[in-house]
N, C-alpha and C positions, 0 to 999 in steps of 0.2 A: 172669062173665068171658067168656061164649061169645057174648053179645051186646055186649061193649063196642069200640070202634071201635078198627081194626087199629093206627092210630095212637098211640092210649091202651097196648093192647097191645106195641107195639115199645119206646116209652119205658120203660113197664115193667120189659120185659127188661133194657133198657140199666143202669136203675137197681139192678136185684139184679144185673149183671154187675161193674157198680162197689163193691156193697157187697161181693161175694164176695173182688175186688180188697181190698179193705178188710183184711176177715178176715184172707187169705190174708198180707199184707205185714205184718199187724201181729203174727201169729206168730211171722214168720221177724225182725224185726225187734227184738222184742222178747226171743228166744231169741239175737241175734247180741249184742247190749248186750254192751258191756265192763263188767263190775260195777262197779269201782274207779272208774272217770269217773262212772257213771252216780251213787256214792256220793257222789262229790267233787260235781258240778252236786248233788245235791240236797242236800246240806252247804252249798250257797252258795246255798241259796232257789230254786232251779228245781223249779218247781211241778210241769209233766212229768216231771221225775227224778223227784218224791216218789210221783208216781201210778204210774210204771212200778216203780218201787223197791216199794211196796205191792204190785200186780199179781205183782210176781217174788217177794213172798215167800212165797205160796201157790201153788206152779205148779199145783196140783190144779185151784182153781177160775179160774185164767186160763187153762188149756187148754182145761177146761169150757166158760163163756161163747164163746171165741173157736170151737170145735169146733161147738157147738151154732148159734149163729148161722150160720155159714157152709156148716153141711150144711141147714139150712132157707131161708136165702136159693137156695142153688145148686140146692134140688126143688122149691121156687116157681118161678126159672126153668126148669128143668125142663119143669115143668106149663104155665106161660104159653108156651114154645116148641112145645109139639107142639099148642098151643090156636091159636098161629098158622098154626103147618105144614100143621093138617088144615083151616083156614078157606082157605087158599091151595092146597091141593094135592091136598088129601082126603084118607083114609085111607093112602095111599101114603106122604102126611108127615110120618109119625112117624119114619118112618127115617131123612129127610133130616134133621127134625130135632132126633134123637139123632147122626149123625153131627158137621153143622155147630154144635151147642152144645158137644158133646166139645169141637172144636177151637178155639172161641171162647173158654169156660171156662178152658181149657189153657193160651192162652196169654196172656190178656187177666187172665183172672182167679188164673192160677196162677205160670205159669214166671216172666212180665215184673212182678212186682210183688213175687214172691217174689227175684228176684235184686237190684230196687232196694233193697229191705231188706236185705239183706245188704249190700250195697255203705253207704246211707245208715241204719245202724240207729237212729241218734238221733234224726235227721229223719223217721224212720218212726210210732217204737215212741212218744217222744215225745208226739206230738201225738194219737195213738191211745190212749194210756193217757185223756186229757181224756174218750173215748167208752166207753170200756170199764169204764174202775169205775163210772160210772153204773147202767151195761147190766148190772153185773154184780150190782148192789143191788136192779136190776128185776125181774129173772130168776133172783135168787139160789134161792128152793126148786126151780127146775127145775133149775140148775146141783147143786146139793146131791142132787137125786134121780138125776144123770145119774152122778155122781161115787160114790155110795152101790152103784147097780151094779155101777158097774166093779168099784169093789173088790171086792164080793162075789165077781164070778168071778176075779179073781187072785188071790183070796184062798188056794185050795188049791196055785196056783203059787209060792206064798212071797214073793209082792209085796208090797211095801210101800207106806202113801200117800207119794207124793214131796213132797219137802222140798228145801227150795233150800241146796245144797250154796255155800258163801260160803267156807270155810277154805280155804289154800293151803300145803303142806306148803315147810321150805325151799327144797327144790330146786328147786320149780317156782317163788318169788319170786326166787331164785338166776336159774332162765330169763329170768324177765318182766323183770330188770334185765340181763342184757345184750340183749336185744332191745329193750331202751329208744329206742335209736337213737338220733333225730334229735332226743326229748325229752330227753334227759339226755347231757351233755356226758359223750367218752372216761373224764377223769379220774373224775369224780364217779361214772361207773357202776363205777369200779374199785374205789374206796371203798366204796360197797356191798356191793360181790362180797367185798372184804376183812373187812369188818362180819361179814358170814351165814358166810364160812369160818370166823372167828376161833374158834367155836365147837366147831372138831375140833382146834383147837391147844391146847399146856398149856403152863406155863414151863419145860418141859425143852427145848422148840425153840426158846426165843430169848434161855435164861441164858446168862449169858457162864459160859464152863467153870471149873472150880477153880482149875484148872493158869493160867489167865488172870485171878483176881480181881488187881485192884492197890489197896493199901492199905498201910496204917502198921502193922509191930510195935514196941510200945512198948516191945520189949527191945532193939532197935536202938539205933545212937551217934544224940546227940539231931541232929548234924550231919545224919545221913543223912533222919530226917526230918522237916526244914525244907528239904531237896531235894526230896523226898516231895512236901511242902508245895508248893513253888513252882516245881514246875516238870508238876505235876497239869495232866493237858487234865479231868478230873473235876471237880463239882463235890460230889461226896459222894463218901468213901473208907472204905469199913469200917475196923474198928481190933480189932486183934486184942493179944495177950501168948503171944511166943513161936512158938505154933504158930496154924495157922490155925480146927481147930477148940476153942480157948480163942479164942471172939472176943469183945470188952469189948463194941461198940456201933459206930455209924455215924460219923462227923463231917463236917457243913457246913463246908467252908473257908471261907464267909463270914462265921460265927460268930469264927471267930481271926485273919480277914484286916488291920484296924487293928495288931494288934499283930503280926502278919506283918513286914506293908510297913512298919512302923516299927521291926523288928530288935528287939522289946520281948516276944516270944512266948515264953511259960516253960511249963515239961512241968505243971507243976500245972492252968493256966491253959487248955492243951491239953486235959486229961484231965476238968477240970468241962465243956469243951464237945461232951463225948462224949455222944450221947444212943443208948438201946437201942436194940439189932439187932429187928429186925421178922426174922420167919423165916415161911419157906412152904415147904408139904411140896409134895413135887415130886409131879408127875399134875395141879398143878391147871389148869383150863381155863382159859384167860385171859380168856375173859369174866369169869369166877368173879374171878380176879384182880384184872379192870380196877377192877370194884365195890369188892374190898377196898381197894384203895389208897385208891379213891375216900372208901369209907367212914371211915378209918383217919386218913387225910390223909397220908401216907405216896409216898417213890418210888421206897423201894430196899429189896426184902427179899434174903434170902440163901435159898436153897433147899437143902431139908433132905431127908434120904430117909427110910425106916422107923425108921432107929438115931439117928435125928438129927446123924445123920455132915454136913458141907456138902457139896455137889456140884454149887454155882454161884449165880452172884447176877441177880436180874433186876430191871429200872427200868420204870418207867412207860411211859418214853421207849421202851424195848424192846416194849412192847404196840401205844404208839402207831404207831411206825413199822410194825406189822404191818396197819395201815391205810391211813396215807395216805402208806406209802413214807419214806425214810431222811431226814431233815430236819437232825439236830446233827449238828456237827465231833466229836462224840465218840463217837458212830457209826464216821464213816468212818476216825477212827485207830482205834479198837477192832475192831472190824466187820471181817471177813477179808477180805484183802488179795486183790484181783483183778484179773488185768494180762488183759491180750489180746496177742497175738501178732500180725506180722503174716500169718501162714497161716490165721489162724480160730482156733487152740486158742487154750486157756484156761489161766493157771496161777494157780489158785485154793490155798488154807489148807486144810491139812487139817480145820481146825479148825467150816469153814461148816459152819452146818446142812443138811442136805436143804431141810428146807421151804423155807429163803432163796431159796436155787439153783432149787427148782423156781417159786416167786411171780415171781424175778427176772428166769429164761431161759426159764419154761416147758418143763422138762425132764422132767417125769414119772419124776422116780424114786423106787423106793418108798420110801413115808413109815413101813411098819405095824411097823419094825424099830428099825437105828440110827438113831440125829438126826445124829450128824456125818458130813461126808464119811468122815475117818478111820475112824469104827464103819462104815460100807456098803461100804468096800473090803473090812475085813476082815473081815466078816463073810461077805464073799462070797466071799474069798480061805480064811476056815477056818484060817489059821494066818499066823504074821506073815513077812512077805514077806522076801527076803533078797534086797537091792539094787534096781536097775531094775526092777521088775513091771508088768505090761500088762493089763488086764482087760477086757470089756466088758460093760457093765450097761446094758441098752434099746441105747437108737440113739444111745449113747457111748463111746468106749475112753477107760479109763481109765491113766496110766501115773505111777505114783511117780516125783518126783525128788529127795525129799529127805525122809530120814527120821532123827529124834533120839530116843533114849531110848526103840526101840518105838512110838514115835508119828509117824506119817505126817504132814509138816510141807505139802509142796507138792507135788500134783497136778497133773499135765498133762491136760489134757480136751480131745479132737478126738469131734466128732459125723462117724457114719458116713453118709456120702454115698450 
């Protein structure tokens, strides 16, 4: 080296200052990858995805290869710079050129190649993977002998070999879909977010209450129901005898609709189109749920407690809407009643769930208690109100206006400014 011409020498340099470049961006490049794209391009045959995708699944011997190359490219330069400095300077330039390689190295070979990778990871790590699993099949027993070290000495630190961590707990796919942005349209990202919630909710937040089922008793005047009958916004109506928990089964009004609309419907003919009550014990998950309907072929059970007492009915249509938002007319006449005012308040049902209230206005209130409005007044109130009451829960006041039979009918809600 000490006799080859300064020329030869300089390009040299140039050339391990570029490969060091190399190293350096294809680290930071290949550590900045988005998994999930990088998963998706090599799911659709991108050849770089599948090399980088390999590379990252051993981070052991990809730091290896890329560490070991770039610390012996960067002491070959090294060595070829102070083999210039003292042919130029003499013995004095070794200094100069330990200083001026520092700052070359630094920013040529480090900061500006390391930030483009971070900025362009794909167009980095990409086309570097094409150089690297090569390099790393060439050089595999040095990588293996460099790697066998390490561990050895973190070994008494409680280290372990690294493995390429790929799971995402919900919360963090919960993050990565509202920060979707500009990929995933408002709605659709809401949908999601309602999907990965659905999983803290059961049927006790979106049964319609007891005191609310409406349906047919077959100990009723037959008059009363073919009123029942036809003047139903439902399209299924439980069917009980006498009381509500002797319930007989469910009925499709469209099963006895012909003989409805042609004035020809008789209680027998009624009674063969009764088909069983599906029951669900209350706590379950509505994911859990969605599957049974699913599975079952079913869209209306009745929710049952420990004693198998009822304590409210929920539909399909009730899971669904807790996804993509209120969609039937049978909803919005069933579905508690919410006016707006013109000062801002609210006069909502007692009868709303929390969870509705907080999906619908982003309210924050707690969920780890009652489900209805009416159980979170009183629960907070500790004993049942007598007349006008005012309360505040979070960054709401709360104020009764109308209470029946111990039950909290209509709430006035003013958020505090």
């Amino acid at each position: 080296m000490t006799e080859a011409p300064l020329s030869a020498l300089f390009t040299l340099l140039a050339i391990l200052i570029v490969l060091s470049a190399f190293f350096s961006s294809s680290e930071t490049g290949l550590v900045a990858l988005n998994r999930y794209r990088m998963r998706h391009h090599a799911n659709s045959g991108h050849r770089g995805a599948k090399l980088a995708q390999r590379l990252l699944a051993k981070p052991d011997r990809m730091f290896g290869i890329i560490l070991l190359g770039n610390n012996m490219v960067n002491i070959l330069a090294a060595s070829v710079a102070t083999v210039i400095a003292i042919r130029i300077l003499g013995e004095s330039g070794i200094w100069v050129s330990t200083l001026v390689l520092t700052a070359v190295i630094l920013v040529f070979a480090e900061v500006a190649p390391k930030t483009l990778a971070a900025l362009k990871p794909e167009r980095i790590a990409y086309p570097a993977s094409y150089v690297l699993v090569p390099l790393l099949k060439l050089l595999y027993p040095a990588v293996w002998l460099v790697n066998v070290l390490a561990a050895t000495l973190l070994r008494p630190f409680g280290a372990h070999k690294l493995s390429a961590q790929d799971s995402i707990s919900r919360e963090e796919l919960r993050t990565l879909v509202k920060e979707g942005g500009r990929h995933i349209s408002l709605d659709h990202r809401q949908m999601l977010i309602n999907i990965l919630d659905l999983e803290h909710g059961s049927v006790d937040d979106v049964m319609v209450p007891r005191q609310d089922i409406v349906g047919i008793d077959l100990e009723a005047d037959w008059d009363e129901i073919l009123q029942t009958l036809e003047t139903s916004i439902y399209t299924r109506l439980p069917v009980w005898r006498g009381d509500l928990e002797n319930m007989i089964g469910v009925l499709h009004i469209r099963s006895v609709l012909p003989g409805l609309t042609q004035g020809l419907l008789q209680r027998d003919t009624l009674e063969k189109a009764i088909r069983s009550a599906y029951f669900v014990p209350e706590g379950t998950p509505l994911t859990q749920q969605l599957l049974e309907f699913q599975t079952r072929e079913r869209r209306l059970g009745l929710v049952v407690d420990e004693y198998g007492d009822i304590q409210g009915l929920v539909t399909l249509d009730d899971i669904l809407e807790e996804i993509v938002g209120e969609f039937t007319s049978e909803r919005g006449n069933r579905q508690r009643l919410m006016r707006k005012l013109e000062n801002g308040d609210w006069i909502i049902d007692g009868g709303a769930t929390v969870r509705m209230l907080n999906r619908r206005f982003d309210w924050g209130l707690p969920v780890t208690g009652a489900r209805t409005l009416n159980g979170l007044i009183l629960e907070h109130l500790e004993s049942l109100p007598d007349g006008r009451t005012s309360l505040r829960i979070g960054d709401h006041i709360f104020t009764i206006v109308d209470m029946v039979d111990k039950r909290i009918r209509k709430v006035q809600v003013r958020q505090v400014r």
